[in-house]
C-alpha positions, 0 to 999 in steps of 0.5 A, spaced: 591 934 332 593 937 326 598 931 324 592 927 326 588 930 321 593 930 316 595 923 317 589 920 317 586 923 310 593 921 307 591 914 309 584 915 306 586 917 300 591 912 299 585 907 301 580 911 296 584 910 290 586 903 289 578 902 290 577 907 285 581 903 280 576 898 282 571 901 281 573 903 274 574 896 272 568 892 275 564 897 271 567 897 265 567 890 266 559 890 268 558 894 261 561 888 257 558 883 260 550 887 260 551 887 252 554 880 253 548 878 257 543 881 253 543 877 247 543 870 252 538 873 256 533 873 250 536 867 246 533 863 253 527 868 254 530 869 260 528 876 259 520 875 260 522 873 267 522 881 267 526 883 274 528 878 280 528 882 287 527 888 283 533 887 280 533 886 272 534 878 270 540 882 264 543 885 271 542 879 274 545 874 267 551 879 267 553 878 273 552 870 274 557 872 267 563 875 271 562 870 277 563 865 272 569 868 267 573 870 274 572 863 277 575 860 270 581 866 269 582 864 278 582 857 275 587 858 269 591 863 273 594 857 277 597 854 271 604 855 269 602 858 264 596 863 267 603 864 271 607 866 266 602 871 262 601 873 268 608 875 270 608 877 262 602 882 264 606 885 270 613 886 268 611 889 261 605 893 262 602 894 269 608 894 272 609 901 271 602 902 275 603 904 282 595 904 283 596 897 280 601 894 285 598 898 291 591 893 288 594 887 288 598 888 295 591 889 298 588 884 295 594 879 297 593 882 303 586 880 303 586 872 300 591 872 307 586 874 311 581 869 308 585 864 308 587 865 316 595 865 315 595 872 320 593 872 327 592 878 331 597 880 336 600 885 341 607 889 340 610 891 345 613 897 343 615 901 347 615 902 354 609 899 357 606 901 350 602 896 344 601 896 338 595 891 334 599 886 329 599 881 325 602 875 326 606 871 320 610 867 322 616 864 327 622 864 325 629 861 328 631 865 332 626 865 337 623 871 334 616 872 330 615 876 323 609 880 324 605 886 320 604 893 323 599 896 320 597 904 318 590 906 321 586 906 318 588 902 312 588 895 314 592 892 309 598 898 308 603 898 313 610 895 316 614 888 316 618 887 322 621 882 326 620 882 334 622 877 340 616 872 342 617 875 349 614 882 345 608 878 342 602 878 346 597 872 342 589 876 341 583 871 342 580 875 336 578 875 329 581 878 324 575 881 322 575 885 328 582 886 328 582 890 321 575 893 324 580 896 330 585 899 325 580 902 319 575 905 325 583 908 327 582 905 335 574 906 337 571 900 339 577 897 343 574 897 349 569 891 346 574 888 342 579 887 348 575 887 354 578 883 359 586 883 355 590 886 361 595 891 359 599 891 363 
């Protein structure tokens, strides 16, 4: 019970402090866009509108600003250019920065997810034992490179290499499988009801 303690409020440290980080830019990034909007809003007399769904039209404006300035900075970033500025960025300032890495690998993490390159499995890991994965690929030899994450971070954990006979494919969402490891195993009797164990 103690190591369980002990572990488990690592991993939410580990899990809080790059969302931290986030938070810290998004609102710096939100304050420049407030006194961006604010001159556009008035400039269109957007600012008559007064509130849309209880929010404020300038909120709403900035907001609309981040979206735009994100979806444009996505776009460049798959240039070659955006590329190089990017690694420019990495290599010279934040390379340093653990916080930085550990939100990039997450976010990484997540556009895979999105994108559906994992697939959730089971290990077996020991005798008669599984353990929830992601599946990433075949390799030759008749082995599979899965992912083994660390409850209750879904996206931090290990890349190891098992024989297909260990791997067991889930008829599950990606979703639900994160949902599992965050929520440190509860729920598992909905999610796979019906998988035999044995």
């Amino acid at each position: 019970m103690k190591e369980f303690i002990k572990t488990t409020i690592l991993g939410g440290i580990v899990f809080l402090l790059p969302a931290a980080l986030i938070v810290a830019v998004l609102s710096h990034a939100m304050r420049i866009a407030v006194k961006v909007a604010q001159p556009i809003s008035h400039e269109f007399e957007l600012d008559k509108i007064g509130k849309v769904a209880g929010i404020g039209i300038v909120t709403l404006v900035a907001v609309l600003l981040l979206i735009v300035v994100s979806f444009g900075a996505g776009v460049v970033a798959r240039t070659r250019v955006g590329k190089r500025i990017s690694g420019w960025f990495e290599k010279s300032l934040l390379g340093g920065m653990p916080q930085y890495q550990m939100v990039k690998s997450m976010a990484e993490g997540l556009t895979q997810i999105e994108s559906a390159q994992l697939k959730p499995v089971l290990v077996s890991v020991d005798d008669g034992a599984w353990q929830l994965g992601y599946s990433l690929e075949q390799l030759d030899a008749g082995h599979l490179a899965v992912f083994m994450p660390q409850a209750p971070t879904p996206m931090s954990g290990n890349v190891m290499y098992y024989p297909a006979d260990r791997v067991r494919p889930l008829d599950i969402t990606m979703l639900q499988a994160t949902s599992l490891v965050k929520h440190i195993g509860v729920g598992s009797g909905e999610v796979l009801r019906g998988v035999k164990l044995a």
